[in-house]
C-alpha positions in Angstrom: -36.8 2.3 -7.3 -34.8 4.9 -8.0 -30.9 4.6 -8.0 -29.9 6.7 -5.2 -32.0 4.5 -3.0 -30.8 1.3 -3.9 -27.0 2.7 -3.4 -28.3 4.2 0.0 -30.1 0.5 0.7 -26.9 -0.8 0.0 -24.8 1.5 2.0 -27.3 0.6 5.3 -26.7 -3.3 4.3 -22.8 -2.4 4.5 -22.7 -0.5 7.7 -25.0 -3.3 9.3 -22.8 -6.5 8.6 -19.6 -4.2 8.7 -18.0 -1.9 11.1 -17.7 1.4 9.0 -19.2 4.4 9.3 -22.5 5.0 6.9 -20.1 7.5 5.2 -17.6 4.6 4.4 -20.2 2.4 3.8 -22.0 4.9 1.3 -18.5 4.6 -0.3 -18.3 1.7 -0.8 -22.0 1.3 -1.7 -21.4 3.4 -5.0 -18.1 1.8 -6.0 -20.0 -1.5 -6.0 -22.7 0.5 -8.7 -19.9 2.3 -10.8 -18.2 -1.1 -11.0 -21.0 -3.8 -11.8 -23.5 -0.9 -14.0 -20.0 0.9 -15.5 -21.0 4.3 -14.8 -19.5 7.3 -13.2 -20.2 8.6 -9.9 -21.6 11.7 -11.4 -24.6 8.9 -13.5 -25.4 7.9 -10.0 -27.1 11.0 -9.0 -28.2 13.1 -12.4 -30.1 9.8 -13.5 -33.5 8.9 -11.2 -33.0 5.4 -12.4 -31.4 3.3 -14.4 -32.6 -0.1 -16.0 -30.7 -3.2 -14.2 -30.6 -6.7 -16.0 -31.1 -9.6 -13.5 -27.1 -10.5 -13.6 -26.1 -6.9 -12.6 -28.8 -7.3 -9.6 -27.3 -10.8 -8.9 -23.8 -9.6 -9.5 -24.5 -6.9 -6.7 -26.3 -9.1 -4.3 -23.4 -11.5 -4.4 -21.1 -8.5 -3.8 -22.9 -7.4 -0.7 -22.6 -11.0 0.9 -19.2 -11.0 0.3 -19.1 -8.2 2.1 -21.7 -9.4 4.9 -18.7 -12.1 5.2 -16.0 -9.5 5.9 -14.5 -10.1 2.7 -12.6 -6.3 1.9 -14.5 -4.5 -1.2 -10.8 -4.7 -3.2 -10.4 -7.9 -2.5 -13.8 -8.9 -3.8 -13.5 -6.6 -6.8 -10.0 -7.4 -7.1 -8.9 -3.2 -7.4 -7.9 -0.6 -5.5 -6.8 3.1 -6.2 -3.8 4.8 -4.8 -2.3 8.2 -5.7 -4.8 7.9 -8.2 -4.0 4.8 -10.0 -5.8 2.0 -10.3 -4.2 -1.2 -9.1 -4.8 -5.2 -9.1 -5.0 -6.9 -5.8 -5.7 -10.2 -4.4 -5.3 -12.3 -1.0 -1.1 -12.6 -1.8 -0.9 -8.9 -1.3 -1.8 -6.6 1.8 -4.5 -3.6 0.3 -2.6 -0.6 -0.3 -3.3 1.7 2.8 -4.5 5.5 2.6 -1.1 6.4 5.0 1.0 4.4 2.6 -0.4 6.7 -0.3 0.1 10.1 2.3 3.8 9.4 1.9 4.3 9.3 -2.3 5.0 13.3 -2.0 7.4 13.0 0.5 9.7 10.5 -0.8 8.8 12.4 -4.0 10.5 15.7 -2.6 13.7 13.7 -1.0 14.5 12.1 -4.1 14.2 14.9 -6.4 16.8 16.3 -3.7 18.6 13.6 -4.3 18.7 13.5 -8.0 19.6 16.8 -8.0 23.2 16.2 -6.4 24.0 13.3 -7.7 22.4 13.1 -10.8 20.3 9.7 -10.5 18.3 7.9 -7.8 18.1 3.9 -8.0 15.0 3.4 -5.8 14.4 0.2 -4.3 10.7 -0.5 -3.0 11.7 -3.6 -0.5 9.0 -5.9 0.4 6.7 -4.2 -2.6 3.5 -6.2 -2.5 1.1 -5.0 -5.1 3.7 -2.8 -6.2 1.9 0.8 -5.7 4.6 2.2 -4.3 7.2 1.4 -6.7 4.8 1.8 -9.8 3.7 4.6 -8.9 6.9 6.4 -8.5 7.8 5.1 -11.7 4.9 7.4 -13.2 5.6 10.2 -11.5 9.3 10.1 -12.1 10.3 8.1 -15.0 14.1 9.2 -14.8 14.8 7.5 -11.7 15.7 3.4 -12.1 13.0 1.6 -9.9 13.4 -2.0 -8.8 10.8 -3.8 -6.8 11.7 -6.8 -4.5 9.7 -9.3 -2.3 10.5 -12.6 -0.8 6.8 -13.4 -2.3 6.6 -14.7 -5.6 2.9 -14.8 -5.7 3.5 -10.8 -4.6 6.2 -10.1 -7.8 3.0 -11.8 -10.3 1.1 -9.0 -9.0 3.4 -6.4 -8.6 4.4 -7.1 -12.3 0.9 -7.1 -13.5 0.0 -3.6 -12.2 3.2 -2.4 -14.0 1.9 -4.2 -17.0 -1.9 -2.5 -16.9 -0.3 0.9 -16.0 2.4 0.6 -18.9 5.6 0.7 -16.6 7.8 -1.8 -18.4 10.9 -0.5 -17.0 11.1 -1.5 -13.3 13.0 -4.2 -12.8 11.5 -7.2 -10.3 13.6 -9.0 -8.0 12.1 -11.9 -5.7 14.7 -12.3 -2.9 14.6 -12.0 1.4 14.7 -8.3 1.7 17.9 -6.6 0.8 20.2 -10.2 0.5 20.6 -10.4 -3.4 22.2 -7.1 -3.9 25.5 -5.6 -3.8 27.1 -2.9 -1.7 25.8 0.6 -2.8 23.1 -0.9 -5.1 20.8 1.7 -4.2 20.5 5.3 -3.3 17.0 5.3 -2.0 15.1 2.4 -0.3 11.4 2.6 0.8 9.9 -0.3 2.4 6.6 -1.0 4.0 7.7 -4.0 5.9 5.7 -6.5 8.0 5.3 -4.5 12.0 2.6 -5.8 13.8 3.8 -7.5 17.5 2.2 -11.1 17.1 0.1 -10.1 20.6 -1.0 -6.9 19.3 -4.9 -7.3 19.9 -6.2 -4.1 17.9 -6.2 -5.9 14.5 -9.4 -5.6 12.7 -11.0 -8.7 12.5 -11.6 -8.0 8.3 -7.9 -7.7 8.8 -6.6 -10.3 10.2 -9.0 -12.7 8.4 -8.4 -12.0 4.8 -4.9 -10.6 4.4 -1.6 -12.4 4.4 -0.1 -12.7 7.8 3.3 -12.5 6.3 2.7 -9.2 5.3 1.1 -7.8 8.9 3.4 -9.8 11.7 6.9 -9.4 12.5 8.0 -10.8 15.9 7.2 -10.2 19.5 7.7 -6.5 19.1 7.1 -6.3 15.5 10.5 -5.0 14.8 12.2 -8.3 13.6 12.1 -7.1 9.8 12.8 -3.3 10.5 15.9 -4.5 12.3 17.1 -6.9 9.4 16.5 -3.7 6.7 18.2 -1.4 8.9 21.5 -3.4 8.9 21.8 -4.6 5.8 20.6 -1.0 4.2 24.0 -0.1 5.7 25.9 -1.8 3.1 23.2 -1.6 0.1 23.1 1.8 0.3 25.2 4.8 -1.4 26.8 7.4 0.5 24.6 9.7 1.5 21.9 7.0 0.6 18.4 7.4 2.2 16.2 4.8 4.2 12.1 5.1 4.8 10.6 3.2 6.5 7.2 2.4 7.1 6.7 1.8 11.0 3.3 1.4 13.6 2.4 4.5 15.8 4.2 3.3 18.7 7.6 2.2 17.4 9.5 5.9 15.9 11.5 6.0 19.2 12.4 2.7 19.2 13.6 2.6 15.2 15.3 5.9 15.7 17.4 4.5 18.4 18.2 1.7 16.0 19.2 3.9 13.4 21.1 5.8 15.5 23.1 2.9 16.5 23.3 2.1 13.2 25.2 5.1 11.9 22.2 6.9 10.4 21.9 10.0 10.7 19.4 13.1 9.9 16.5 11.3 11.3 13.0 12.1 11.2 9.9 11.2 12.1 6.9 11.6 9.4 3.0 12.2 9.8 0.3 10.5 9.1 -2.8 12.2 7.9 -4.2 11.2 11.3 -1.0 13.0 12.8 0.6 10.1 13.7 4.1 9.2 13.6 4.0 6.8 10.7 7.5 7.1 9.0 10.8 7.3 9.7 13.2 8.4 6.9 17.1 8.6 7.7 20.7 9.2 5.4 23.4 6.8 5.6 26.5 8.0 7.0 
């Protein structure tokens, strides 16, 4: 057979037991071949078949059950790429997030801002999970000191061994409850991508809410509860002039602007997904 049919045979199996799109599953179908046969994407399609041993076939058919069990593909392969980097993941750590990734660039183009006036930017990545955020910031803009925190120590392993397969030896790694171990005007620039899912909320995909940590996803009856405890204490731990972005759900910009607002914060703004939804919300301190 040749190999574009098994990949398509094995994008049908995904879409079947899943509930992507053939497209996504077709994706996923030929990141399961690049990983197990170690070829490029490219091999896939200029070759009409390549020679499988029986442990690559059995190393695929175990794959695709995983899937079948709603186990995530970067979970199973324990990988994911964001802004182009490839990171470690495992069940400690949410799976980094296309709208996650749509950010980089923006926090990108207010801390260069930043760096500019003042000379520096100590960037804090609060709550950092796998660390993609942080790590990858550190790549694209080595002069800035990057610290990542979680209250997770099984979260800091992992963060620590991304920085450690993509040669960032520089960050520094704090495991602490969100902004509590630092001193007034530690930072100049925190990012975090905190827990903001109301424990009711019934649109959670069931791959979701079945594989990834709960700690990472829930935060109160309105989801708020850990926005609200990085929003006051950013007041202290940030510089003058200090910037906070957060990442928030669809529904909750008006809410977290008020609370910034009350807070002091000014310069607010609301930033879009690439679904063009209001995903971020980035603010100064006063």
């Amino acid at each position: 057979m040749r190999t574009t049919d098994l990949v398509n045979s094995a994008a049908k199996f995904i879409q079947i037991h899943t509930n992507q799109s053939y497209q996504e599953s077709k994706i996923e179908a030929e990141e399961i071949f690049m990983h197990v046969l170690g070829i490029n994407k490219s091999k896939i399609y200029t070759n009409i078949s390549i020679s499988m041993t029986k442990d690559e076939h059995d190393q695929i058919s175990r794959i695709l059950n995983k899937r079948k069990s709603d186990i995530p593909l970067s979970y199973v392969l324990k990988k994911h790429s964001f802004y182009n980097h490839e990171f470690f993941v495992d069940e400690n750590v949410l799976i980094p997030r296309p709208e996650t990734e749509n950010i980089i660039d923006q926090i990108i183009t207010q801390g260069d801002k930043l760096y500019r006036d003042i000379k520096r930017c100590n960037f804090l990545d609060a709550g950092c999970g796998s660390g993609c955020v942080g790590i990858t910031l550190a790549i694209e803009r080595p002069s800035w000191n990057i610290f990542l925190s979680d209250i997770n120590m099984n979260a800091i392993n992992v963060a620590k061994k991304n920085s450690h397969l993509l040669n960032q030896q520089d960050i520094k790694f704090i495991c602490g409850d969100w902004l509590k171990p630092f001193k007034p005007k530690s930072f100049d620039f925190i990012f975090s991508n905190p827990p903001y899912i109301a424990l009711s909320d019934q649109r959670i995909d069931k791959s979701v809410l079945n594989n990834e940590p709960h700690s990472a996803l829930f935060s109160g009856v309105d989801g708020l509860n850990d926005i609200k405890k990085i929003i006051l204490s950013s007041k202290k731990i940030l510089s003058d002039q200090g910037i906070l972005l957060i990442e928030n759900g669809i529904d909750q910009t008006d809410k977290i602007s008020r609370l910034l607002q009350a807070n002091d914060f000014t310069d607010i703004s609301v930033h879009i997904d690439y679904n063009g939804h209001g995903r971020f919300t980035s603010s100064y301190k006063k």
